[in-house]
N, C-alpha and C positions, 0 to 999 in steps of 0.2 A: 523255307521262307527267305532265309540270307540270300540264296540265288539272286534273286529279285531285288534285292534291294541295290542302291546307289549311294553314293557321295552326294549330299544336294551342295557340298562346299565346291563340286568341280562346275555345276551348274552356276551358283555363283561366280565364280571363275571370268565363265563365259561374259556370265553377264553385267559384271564388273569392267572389262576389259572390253564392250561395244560399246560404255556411256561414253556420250561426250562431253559430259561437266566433269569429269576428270581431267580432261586435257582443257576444259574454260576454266576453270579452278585452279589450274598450276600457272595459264595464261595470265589471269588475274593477279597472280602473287607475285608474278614478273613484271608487273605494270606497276606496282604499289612500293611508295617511297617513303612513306607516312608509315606511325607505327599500326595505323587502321585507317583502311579504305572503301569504300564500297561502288562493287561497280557491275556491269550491267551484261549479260551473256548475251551471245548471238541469239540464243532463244529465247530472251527478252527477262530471265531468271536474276535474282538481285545477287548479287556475290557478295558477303561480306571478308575481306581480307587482310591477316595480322600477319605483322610483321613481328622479331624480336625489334623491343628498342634500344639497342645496345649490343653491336659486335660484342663485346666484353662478356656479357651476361652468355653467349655461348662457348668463350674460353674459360672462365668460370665453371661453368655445368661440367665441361668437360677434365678437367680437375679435382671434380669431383667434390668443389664447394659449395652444394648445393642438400641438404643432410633433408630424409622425411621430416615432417612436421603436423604437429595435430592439431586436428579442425577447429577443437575445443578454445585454442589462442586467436583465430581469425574468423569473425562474423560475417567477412566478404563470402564464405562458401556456404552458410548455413544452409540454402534453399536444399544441399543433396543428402542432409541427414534425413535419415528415417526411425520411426520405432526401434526398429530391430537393428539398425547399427547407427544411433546418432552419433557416435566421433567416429573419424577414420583419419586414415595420414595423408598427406602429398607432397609433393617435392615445393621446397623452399621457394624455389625458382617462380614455378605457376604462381604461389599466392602472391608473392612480392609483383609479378607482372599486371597479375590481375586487379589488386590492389590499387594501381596506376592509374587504372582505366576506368574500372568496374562502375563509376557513375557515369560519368562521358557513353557508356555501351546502354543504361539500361532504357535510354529515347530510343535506339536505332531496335533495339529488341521487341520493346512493347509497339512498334508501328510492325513487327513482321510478325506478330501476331496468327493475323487474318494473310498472311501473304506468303507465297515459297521465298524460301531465304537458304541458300548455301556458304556456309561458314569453315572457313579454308584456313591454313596457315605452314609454313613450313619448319621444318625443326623448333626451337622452342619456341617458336607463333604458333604449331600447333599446341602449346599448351593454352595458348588463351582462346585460341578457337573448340579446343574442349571445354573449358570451362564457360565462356558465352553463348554454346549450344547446351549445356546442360541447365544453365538459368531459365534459357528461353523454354523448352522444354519443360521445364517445371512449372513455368510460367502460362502454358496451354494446358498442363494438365488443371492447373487451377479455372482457367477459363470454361475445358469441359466441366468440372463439377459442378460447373454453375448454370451449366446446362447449352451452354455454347456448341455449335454446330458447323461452326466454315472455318474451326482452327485451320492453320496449316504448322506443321513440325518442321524443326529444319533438321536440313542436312547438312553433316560435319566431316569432314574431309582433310585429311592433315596429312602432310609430305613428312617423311621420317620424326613425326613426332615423336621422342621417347617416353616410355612407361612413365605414369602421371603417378599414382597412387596403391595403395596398398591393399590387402584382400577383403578390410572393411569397406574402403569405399567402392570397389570391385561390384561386392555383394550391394550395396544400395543403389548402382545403376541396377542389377540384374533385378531387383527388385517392384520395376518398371519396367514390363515388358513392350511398353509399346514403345521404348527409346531405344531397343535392342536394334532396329532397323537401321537407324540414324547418324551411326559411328562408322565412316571407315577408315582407316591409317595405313598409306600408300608408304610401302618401306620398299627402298630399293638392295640390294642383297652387297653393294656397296658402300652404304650408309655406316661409317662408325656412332653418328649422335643416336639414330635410330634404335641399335642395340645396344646402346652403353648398360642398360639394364637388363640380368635375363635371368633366368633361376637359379641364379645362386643369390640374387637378392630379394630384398620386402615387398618390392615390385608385381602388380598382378594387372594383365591385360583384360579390356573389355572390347565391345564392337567386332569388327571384322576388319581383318588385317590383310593387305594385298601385295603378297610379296611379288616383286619385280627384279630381271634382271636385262641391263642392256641390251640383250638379243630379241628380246619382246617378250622373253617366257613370263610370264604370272600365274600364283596359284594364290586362293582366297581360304584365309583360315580363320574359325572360330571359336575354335576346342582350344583352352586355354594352354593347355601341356602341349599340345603342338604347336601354340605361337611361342611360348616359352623355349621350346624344343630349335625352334626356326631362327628364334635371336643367338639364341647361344653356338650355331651354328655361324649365323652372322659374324656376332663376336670375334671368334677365334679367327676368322677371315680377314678381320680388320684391325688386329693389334698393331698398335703405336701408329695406326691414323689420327689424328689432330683435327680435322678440316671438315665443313661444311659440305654436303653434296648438290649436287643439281639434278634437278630433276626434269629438266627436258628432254633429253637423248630416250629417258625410260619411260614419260609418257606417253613422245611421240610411238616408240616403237612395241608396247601395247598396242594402243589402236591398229599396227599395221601387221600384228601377228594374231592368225586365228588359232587357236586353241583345236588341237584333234585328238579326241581320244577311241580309239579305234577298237575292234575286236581283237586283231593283232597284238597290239598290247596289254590286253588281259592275257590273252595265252602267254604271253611272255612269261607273266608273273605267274601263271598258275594258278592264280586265284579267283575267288568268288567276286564278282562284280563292286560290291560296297569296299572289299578291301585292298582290290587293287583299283579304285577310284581314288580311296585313301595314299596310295603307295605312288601314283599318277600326279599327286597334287604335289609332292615332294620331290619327284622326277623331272617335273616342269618346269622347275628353278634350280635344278644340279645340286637338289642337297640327298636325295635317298640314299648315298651312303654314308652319309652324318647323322642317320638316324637309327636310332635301335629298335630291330626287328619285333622287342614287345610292347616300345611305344605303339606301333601299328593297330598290334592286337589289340593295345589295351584300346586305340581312340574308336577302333572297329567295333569293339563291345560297348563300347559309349550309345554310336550312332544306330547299334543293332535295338538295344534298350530306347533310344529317345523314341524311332521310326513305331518299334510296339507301341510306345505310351501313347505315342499320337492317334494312331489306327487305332487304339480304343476310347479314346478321348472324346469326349463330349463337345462338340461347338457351343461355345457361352448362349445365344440365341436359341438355341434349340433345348440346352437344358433350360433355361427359363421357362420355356412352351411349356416343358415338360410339368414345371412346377407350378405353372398356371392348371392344368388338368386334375394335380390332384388339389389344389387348392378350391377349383370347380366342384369336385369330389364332397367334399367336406362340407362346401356351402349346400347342395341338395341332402346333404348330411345333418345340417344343421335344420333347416327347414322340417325334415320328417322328424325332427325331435319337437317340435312345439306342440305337445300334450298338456300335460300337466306341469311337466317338471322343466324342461328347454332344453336346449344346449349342453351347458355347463353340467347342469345337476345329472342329466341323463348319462353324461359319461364317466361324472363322478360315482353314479351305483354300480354295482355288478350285477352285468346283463346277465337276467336268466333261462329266457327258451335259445334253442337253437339258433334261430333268425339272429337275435338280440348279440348272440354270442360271438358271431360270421361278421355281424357289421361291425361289432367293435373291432376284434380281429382287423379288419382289413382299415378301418379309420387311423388304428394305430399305426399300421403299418404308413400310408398317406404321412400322419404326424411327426414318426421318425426319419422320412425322406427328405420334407420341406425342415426339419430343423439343420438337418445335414448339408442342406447345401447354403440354407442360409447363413448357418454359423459358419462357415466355409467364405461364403461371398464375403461377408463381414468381418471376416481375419485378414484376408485379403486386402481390405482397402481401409483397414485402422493401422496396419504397419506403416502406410503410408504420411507423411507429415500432417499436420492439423490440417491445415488449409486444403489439400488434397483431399483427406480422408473428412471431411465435414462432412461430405454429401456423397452418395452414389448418382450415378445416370437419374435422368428423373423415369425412365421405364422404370428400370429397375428398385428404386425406391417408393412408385408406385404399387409394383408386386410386395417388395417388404414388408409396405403399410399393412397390407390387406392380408399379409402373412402372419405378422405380430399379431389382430387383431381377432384371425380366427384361430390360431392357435397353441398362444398363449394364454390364454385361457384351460385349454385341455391340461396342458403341463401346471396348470396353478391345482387344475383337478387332482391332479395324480398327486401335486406335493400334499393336499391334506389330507386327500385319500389312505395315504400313509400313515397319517397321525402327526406329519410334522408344522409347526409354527410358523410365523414373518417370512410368506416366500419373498418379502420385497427384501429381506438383509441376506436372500442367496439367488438373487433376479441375475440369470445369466447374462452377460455381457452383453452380446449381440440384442438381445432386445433393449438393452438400454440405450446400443448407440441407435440402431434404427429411429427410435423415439427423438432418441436426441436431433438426428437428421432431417426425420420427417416434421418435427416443430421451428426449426431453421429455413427448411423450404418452404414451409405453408408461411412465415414471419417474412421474408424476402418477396416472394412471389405474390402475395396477396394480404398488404398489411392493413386493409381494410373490409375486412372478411367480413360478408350477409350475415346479418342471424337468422338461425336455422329455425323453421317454422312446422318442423314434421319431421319424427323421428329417426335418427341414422339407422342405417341398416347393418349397419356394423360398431358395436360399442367403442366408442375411442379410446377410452380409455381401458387399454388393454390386460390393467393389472384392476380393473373393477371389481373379479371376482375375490381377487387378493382382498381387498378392504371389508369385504363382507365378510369374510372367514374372519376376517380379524377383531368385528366387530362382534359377530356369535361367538368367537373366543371369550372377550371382554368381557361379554352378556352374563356367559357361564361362569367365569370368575366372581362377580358381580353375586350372581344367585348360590355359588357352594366355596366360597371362599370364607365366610365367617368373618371375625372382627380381625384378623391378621392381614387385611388386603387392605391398600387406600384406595378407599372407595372414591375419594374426589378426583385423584387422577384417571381412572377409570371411565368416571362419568364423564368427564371432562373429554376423552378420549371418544366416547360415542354421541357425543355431542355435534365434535367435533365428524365425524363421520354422517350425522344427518344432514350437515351442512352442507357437505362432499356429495349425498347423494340427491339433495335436492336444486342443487348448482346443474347437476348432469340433467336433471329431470327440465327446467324451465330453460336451459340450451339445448335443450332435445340431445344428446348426445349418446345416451343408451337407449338399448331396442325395447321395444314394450314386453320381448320374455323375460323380461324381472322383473314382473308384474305375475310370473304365471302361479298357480294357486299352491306347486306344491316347490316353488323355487326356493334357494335357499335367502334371497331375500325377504320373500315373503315370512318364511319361517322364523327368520330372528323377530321380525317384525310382531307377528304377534307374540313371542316371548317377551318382546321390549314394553309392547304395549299393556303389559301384565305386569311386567316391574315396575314400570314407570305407575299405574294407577290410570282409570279415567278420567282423574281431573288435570292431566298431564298438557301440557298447553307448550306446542314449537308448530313450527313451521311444516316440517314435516309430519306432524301429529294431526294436523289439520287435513293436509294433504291426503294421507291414509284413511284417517277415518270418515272426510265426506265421500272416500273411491272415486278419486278423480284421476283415479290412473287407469280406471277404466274406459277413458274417452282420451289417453295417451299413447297414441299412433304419430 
């Protein structure tokens, strides 16, 4: 299989090195006298471009006044915390610049929204043009969850910007996969600001890096230990430079050098196509023999593992189809259960002929797919910040709804089935945030909701079944508990629950199989109606005993 396989970072390469908003991007940052400008490409594309504001603040940096710093002191960066790494570090420099600015920037950001915007900056301006692309950025991701559709992302483009931040905030861009496209940082192999950071420091690169050298060569890197690998290569090239570089000589001559990578030089190397694609990318900027022949290997067996994972990899759209089919599955499932007992009850007994046996079998199997990916989808996008993580897609929260509701239920079966108590004090996560989602979006979208006048088809309340067990628990306390139980809390407790279910019953909210004659509501029901006495007088007593849930469709 290695045969076959490629570098797509030399593809990159290529196609890094034919844009021409690399060369209107560097144009722009030579037009701009201001510490922020915006301005306007031959193809009609908005440039936004930073400058540093202070020669000083690059003598500085480069002296190495400028020490990490954590997030936790500075609220200017909050939007790039997440779950799973809310603090991280960054260089002094960025916050202090960005600090300057950061309200003056967020008018121009929230108008490019809806619009292509390219965000540029050279040496430590690109620090503020990474950091005003990751705002904005974060700023669409909020837009989609709200269900927005003509975002546009910008793009971030920075002339020897150096290493921003540390392998916490590293991990919270990589944590947003659709901002991985959005980053590129054009270093030229001349640049001392570029490399001042490589790995020997706390330093950890993101985006795609585009190394360049005066003759036109460039190679596009993404593998973190190879851009790590690439500076420190840099570095040693550039001891006791002091200076600023320019970057017109090396964008002009990109554009005017095409990149060939030939049959020829795989045989050179001897090697399998992907590794000397790899070997070709460090060749192309004169650094292959600044590199150690097990870096190779080891970025080879990187790109061998990612290419598998992909090729077996699910497209998100098509695994949803998928979980649409068995959730189809379940509902003709749920349907051929309204006998006696429904849904719920029928998977809470043990099936006994054959047939009975085959379908549970295969129901289970459907219920342990759909929990897998939902809990899955749902870790996925609670890492993400509140605001982000509020809401899924509305497809996909769509499917959620209709997830949670047919089959949370089964899993409430199985917890009592067991013999165990309160599945609401061990309700697994993901169904609570779904819930939580889907009552935010139906609260937003529709805060003047029809009342329902014919029964749902799917009970909304997804822990319904929960309430009822918990109430036949009560019951049973109630009837072989003796004088050691308080009984007022208890009744008070199922009291409380007729209210619960008779709120559901006159919002139409539950299906008419909790009405069926051998459900588990029904069952408690007549036990209750035996404790309580026939002179028993509520709301729901009335209900039941004229059977007016027999004309509740």
């Amino acid at each position: 299989m290695s045969q076959n396989m490629f570098s797509s970072e030399v593809e990159i390469s290529k196609f890094l090195g034919s844009l021409d908003i690399i060369t209107h991007a560097y144009q722009a940052i030579s037009k701009t006298s201001l510490t922020y400008e915006l301005h306007t490409s031959p193809s009609g594309i908005q440039i936004l471009v930073f400058n540093c504001p202070a020669d000083s603040y690059t003598t500085r940096f480069l002296k190495n006044e400028f020490e990490l710093v954590t997030s936790k002191d500075f609220r200017v960066v909050d939007f790039i915390s997440t779950k799973v790494n809310p603090l991280f570090s960054l260089n002094r420099a960025a916050v202090e610049l960005f600090e300057l600015l950061s309200d003056d920037l967020r008018e121009i950001e929230k108008k490019h929204i809806y619009n292509p915007l390219i965000i540029t900056g050279s040496g430590l301006g690109g620090y503020l043009a990474i950091l005003s692309s990751l705002r904005l950025q974060k700023a669409v991701d909020v837009e989609e969850a709200d269900g927005a559709k003509k975002t546009k992302r910008p793009i971030c483009i920075t002339f020897g910007s150096p290493l921003i931040g540390d392998v916490s905030l590293q991990q919270a861009f990589l944590e947003r996969p659709l901002w991985k496209s959005g980053f590129v940082n054009v270093v030229a192999k001349m640049d001392p600001v570029a490399s001042f950071f490589s790995s020997n420091s706390s330093y950890k690169p993101f985006g795609t890096f585009l190394l360049c050298t005066e003759a036109g060569g460039h190679s596009a890197f993404e593998d973190q230990e190879a851009i790590l690998a690439v500076l420190d290569a840099i570095a040693s090239s550039n001891i006791g430079k002091m200076e600023s570089y320019d970057y017109q000589n090396v964008v002009s001559s990109i554009r005017r050098n095409v990149l060939y990578r030939g049959v020829s030089e795989m045989d050179e190397f001897k090697m399998n196509s992907l590794k000397a694609g790899i070997a070709l990318q460090f060749k192309e900027v004169g650094l292959l023999n600044d590199i150690p022949n097990d870096l190779i290997e080891k970025i080879e067996k990187k790109q061998t593992n990612m290419i598998k994972r992909k090729k077996y990899a699910y497209e998100p759209t098509k695994k949803l189809n998928d979980m649409k089919i068995s959730l189809t599955y379940m509902e003709w499932y749920m349907k051929k259960r309204k006998e006696k007992r429904g849904y719920y009850d029928s998977h809470k007994q043990n099936p006994q002929s054959r047939e009975e046996i085959e379908s549970h079998q295969v129901i289970v199997t459907h219920q342990s797919f759909l929990n897998q990916y939902w809990k899955k989808i749902v870790d996925e996008k609670d890492v993400l910040p509140q605001k982000e993580g509020a809401k899924l897609r509305k497809r996909w929260l769509y499917g959620g709804t209709n997830y949670r509701r047919i089959v949370e239920p089964l899993d409430i079966a199985d917890h009592y089935k067991k013999g165990n108590t309160n599945y609401l004090a061990t309700r697994p996560e993901h169904y609570k945030l779904l819930e939580k989602w889907s009552n935010e979006e139906k609260k937003d979208s529709n805060p003047r909701e029809v009342k329902r006048t014919k029964a749902s088809s799917l009970t909304e309340d997804s822990c319904f079944w929960a309430h009822v067990e918990e109430a036949r628990i009560s019951l049973d306390e109630l009837n072989d508990g003796g004088s050691s139980i308080n009984r007022d809390v208890i009744e008070k407790r199922l009291e409380g629950f007729e209210a619960y279910v008779m709120c559901a019953i006159r919002d139409c909210t539950v299906v008419p199989d909790i009405f069926l004659e051998e459900s588990s509501l029904m069952k408690w029901w007549e036990k209750y109606k035996v404790y309580k006495g026939t002179s028993y007088a509520s709301e729901l007593a009335a209900y039941m005993n004229a059977k007016s849930y027999k004309s509740y469709q």
